[in-house]
N, C-alpha and C positions, 0 to 999 in steps of 0.2 A: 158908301164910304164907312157910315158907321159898323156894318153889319164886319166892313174888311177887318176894321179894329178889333170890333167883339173876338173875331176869330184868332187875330193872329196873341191875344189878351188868351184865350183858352191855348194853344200854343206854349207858350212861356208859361202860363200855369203847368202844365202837362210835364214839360222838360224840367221845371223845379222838381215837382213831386217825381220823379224820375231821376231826379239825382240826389235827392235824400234819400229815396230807397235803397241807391246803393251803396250811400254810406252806411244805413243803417245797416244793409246788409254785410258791408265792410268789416263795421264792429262785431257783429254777431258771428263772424264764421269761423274764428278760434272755440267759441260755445258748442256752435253746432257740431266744426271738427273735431272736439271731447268725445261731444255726445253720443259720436258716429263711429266710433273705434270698431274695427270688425271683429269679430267671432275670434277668427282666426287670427295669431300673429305672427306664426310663423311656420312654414312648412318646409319640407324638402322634396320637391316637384319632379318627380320624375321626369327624365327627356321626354320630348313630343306630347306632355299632356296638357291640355288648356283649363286655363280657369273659367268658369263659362259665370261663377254667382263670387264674390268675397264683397257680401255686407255685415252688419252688425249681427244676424238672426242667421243669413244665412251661409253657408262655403259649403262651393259644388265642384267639383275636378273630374276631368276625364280623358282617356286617352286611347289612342289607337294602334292596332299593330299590326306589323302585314310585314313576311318574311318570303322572298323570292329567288328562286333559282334559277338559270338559263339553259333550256334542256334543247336538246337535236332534235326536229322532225320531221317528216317529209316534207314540211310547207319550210324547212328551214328555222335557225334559233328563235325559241319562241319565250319568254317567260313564266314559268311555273311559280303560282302559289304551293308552299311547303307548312304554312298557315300564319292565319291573322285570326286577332283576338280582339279584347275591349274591355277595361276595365274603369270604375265609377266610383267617388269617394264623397257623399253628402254626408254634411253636417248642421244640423240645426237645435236652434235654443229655442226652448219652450216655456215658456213660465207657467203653467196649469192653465191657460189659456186657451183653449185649440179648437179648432174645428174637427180634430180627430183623435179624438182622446185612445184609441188601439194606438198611438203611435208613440206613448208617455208608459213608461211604468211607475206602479205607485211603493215597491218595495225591490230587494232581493228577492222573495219569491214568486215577486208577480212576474220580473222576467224570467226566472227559470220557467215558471209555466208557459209563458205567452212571446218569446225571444225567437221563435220560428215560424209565428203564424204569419211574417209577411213576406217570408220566401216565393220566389213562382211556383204556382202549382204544377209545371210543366214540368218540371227536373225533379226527381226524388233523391233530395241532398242527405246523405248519411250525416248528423250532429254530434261533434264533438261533445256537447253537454255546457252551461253556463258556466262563466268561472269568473272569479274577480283578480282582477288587473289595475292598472293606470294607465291613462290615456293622459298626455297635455300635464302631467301635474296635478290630475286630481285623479279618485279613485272611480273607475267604473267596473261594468258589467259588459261580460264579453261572450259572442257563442259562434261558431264558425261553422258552416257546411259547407260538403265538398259533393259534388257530384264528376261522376266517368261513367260515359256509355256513349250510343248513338247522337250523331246531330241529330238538331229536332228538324233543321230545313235538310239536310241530308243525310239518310239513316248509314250510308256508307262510308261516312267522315265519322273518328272520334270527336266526342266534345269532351273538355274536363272545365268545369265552374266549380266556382268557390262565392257562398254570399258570407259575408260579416254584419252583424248584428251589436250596437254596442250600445251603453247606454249611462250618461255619466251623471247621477243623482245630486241634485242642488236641494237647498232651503227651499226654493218654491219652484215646480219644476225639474228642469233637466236639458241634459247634451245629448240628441238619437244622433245615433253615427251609423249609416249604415255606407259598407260597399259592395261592392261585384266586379269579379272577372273573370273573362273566359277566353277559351283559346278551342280552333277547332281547324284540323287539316291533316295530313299527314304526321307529320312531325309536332303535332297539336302539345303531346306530353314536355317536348324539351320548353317547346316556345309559353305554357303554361307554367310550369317555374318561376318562367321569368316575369309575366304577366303579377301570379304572386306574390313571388316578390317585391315587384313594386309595389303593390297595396299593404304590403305588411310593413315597407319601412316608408312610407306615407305619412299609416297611421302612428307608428313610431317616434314621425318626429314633429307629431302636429302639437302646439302649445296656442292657448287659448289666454285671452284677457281677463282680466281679475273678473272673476264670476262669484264673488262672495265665498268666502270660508265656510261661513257658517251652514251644518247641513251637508256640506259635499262628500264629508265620509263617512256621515250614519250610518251606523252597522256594519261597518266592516275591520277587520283589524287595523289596527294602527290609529282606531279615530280617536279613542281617549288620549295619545301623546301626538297625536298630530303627524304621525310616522307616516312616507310612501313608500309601495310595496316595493324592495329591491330587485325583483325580478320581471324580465318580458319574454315573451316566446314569440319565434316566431317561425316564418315558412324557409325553405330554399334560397340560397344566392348569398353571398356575402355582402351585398349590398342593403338587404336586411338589414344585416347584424350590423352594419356601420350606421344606419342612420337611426334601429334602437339605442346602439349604444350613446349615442347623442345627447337623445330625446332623453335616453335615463338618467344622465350624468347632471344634465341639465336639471332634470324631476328632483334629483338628491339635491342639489348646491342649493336651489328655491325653498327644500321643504329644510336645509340647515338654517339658511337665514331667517326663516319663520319660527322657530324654534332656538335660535341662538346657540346650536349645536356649535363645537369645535370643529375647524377645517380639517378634513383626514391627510394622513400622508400622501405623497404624490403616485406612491405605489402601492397601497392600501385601495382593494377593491372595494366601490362605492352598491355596485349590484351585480346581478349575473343573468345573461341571457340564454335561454334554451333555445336551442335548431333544432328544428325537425326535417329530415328530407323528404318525408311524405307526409299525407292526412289521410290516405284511405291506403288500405289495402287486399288483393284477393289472392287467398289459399287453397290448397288443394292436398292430399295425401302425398299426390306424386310429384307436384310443384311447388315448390317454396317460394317465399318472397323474402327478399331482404331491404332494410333500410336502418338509415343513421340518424344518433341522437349525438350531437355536439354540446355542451356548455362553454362558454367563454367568460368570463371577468373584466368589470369594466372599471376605467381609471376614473380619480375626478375629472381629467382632464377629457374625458371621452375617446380616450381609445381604449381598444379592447386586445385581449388575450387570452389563448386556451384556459380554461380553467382548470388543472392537471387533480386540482385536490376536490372537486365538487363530486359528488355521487350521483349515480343513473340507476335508478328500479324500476323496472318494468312489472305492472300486473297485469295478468294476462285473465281474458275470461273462458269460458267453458269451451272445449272443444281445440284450444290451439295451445300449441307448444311455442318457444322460443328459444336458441342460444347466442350466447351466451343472456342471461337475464340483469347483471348485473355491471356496473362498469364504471371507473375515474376515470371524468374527462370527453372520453369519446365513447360512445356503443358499437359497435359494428355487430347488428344482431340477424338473424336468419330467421323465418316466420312457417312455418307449416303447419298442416287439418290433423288434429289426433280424433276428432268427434264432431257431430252436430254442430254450428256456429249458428248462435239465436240472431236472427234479423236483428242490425243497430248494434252488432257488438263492436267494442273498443276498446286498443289495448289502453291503459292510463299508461303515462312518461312521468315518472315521479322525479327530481332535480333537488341534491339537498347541499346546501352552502351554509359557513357559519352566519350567513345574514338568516336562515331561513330557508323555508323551501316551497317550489310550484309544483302545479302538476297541469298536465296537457293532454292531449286525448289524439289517438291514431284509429279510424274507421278499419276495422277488418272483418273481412263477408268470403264465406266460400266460393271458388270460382266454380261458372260453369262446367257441365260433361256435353262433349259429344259423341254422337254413336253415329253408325250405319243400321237404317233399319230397312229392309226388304219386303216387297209385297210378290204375289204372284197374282198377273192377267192370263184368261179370265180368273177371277177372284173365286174361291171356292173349288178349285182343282185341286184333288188333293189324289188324283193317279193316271195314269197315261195306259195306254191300249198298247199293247207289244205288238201290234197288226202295223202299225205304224199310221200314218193321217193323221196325228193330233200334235200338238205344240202348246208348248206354252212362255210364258218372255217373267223374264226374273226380273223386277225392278228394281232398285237400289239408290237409296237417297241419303243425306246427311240430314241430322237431326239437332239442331244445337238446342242445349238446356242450359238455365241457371245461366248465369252471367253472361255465357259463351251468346245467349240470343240478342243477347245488347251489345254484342261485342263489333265493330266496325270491321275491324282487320279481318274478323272472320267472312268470307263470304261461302252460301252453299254452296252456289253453283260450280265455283271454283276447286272447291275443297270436292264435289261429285263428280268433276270431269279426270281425276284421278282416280276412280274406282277402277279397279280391273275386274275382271272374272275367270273365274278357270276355265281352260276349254279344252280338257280330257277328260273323255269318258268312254268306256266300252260298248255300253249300251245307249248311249242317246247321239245324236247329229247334233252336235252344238256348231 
């Protein structure tokens, strides 16, 4: 009997201390909910992409894409992939703390140096070159690779990827942002736009929690008045541009209040955002490429419009021509080979507004040649017997070179079962 008492005495102790814990915990979880604020506070999520992390340290997004068509075949309509992609947006806060310090930089130049070494070694991304931006409201470091050529799981599929690299410098520490995406099928190019797109107005319109002032903009312009840079660049789609302009408008109103700037007029542009329709390009003598450079103008209120009065220069490097080079507003420029093009060249997108002006970087590489090259079996004939009895077989294959060997769409065998041959001759039996 005694023993029942002792127990049901530990019992009731048990369920007390049990419900002071949760009041204590009661009291405490406005504290801890402070404490706990995530990284991230606000984004603009692409459709169909999931958040898989949004804690304090860390925000992970990613998302999937898969474009189908219904095609005729003997087995009856069947569904065809036309392609699918995958793109990845991490963000994490580091205070000098880390288990991996390659993953911190300690300057602006230690990213320019070291801003590419975590790409996959798999893909050979042509690099726009570092540049400094804003990300969220504060000022970061930015660098972007693009890769076009073979799948890696099927060399007969295009792939086109893109990683970003960025990196947002605090008083102790910092913000690595890196993303990825890619697109690979048939129609890989159109549905890559789009892929890009999304990651560029992602990062456009991500805004981060008070992460200390002090230190976020050493070394870069604007840190002695506390200025953010009026300018974003970004890839294809107009959904880009809408959810940069957002994020800018938003960046300005923050960085007036911190500075007790005057409110601008409602039609007085606050910054200006550059488009680019591509990030890489391939040239040739006999083939040109073309591609578009936009600027628009963004309100306080976050909408945007053509910018009719902003300036477009193109520098161009060794070996290629462009026209028009110059242009208000919009570029519509054409790209051709005058010469040698040094592996890793880039046209620069110069962008000048009375706030100021960016610049932006377009990959362009000579495209491959191909040829027909012939052998004769047996190898080393070099005459025939007019008696007659002897033969010989002229082979003929395609050769692709330079770009054209990475190139998907090209197939030889395809391109060799169009070979013809002459079959007149006076003196031989062909």
């Amino acid at each position: 009997m005694r023993a029942l008492i002792r127990r049901r005495d530990r019992v009731r102790h048990a369920a007390a201390w049990m419900a002071l814990a949760s009041i204590v915990a009661l009291l405490l979880l406005p504290a801890l909910a402070f404490a706990a604020d995530n990284l991230v506070t606000s984004k603009s999520l692409p459709d169909d992409w999931s958040v898989i992390f949004d804690d304090p340290d860390l925000f992970h997004v990613a998302g999937f894409y898969s474009r189908m068509e219904t095609v005729d075949t003997e087995y009856g309509p069947m569904m065809q992939a036309l392609w699918q992609g995958e793109a990845r947006v991490s963000v994490t806060l580091s205070t000098g703390n880390t288990m991996f310090p390659e993953d911190e930089y300690s300057s602006w130049e230690d990213f320019q140096s070291r801003s590419t070494e975590g790409a996959s070694a798999d893909l050979a991304y042509v690099w726009d070159g570092a540049r400094r931006t804003t990300i969220g409201g504060y000022e970061a470091y930015l660098n972007v690779g693009t890769y076009s050529g073979a799948s890696l799981g099927d060399p007969t599929e295009p792939r086109y990827d893109r990683a970003w690299v960025a990196w947002v410098p605090l008083a102790e520490g910092g913000v690595r942002i890196v993303g990825d995406g890619w697109a690979e099928g048939m129609e890989a190019g159109a549905g890559f736009d789009e892929v890009a797109g999304d990651v560029d107005g992602l990062l456009g319109s991500l805004q981060f929690r008070d992460l200390g002032a002090a230190g976020a903009t050493s070394g870069l312009p604007g840190a002695e008045t506390g200025e953010t840079s009026p300018w974003r660049t970004v890839g294809a789609g107009i959904g880009a541009v809408a959810a940069a302009a957002i994020a800018l408008a938003g960046a300005m109103a923050s960085s007036r209040a911190k500075t007790g700037a005057e409110e601008p007029h409602p039609d007085q542009p606050v910054g200006y955002i550059l488009q680019l329709s591509t990030r890489s390009l391939q040239v040739s003598a006999e083939h040109s490429a073309s591609f578009t450079v936009q600027v628009f103008k963004v309100l306080p209120s976050g909408s945007y419009q053509p910018a009719n009065d902003a300036a477009i220069v193109l520098h161009i490097p060794s070996g290629v021509s462009v026209q028009p080079q110059t242009a208000y507003g919009t570029l519509q420029t054409v790209v051709w080979q005058t010469g040698a093009i040094a592996a890793g060249s880039t046209i620069t997108v110069e962008g000048q507004s009375a706030l100021g002006m960016t610049t932006a970087s377009v990959g362009v590489a000579a495209a491959g040649e191909s040829r027909i090259v012939t052998r004769i079996e047996p190898a080393g004939t070099l005459a025939l017997s007019t008696q007659g009895g002897q033969s010989i077989t002229l082979i003929a294959a395609v050769e692709l070179l330079g770009a054209d060997a990475t190139d998907p769409a090209l197939d030889p065998l395809a391109v060799r079962a169009t070979i013809e041959f002459a079959e007149d001759s006076e003196w031989l039996d062909i």
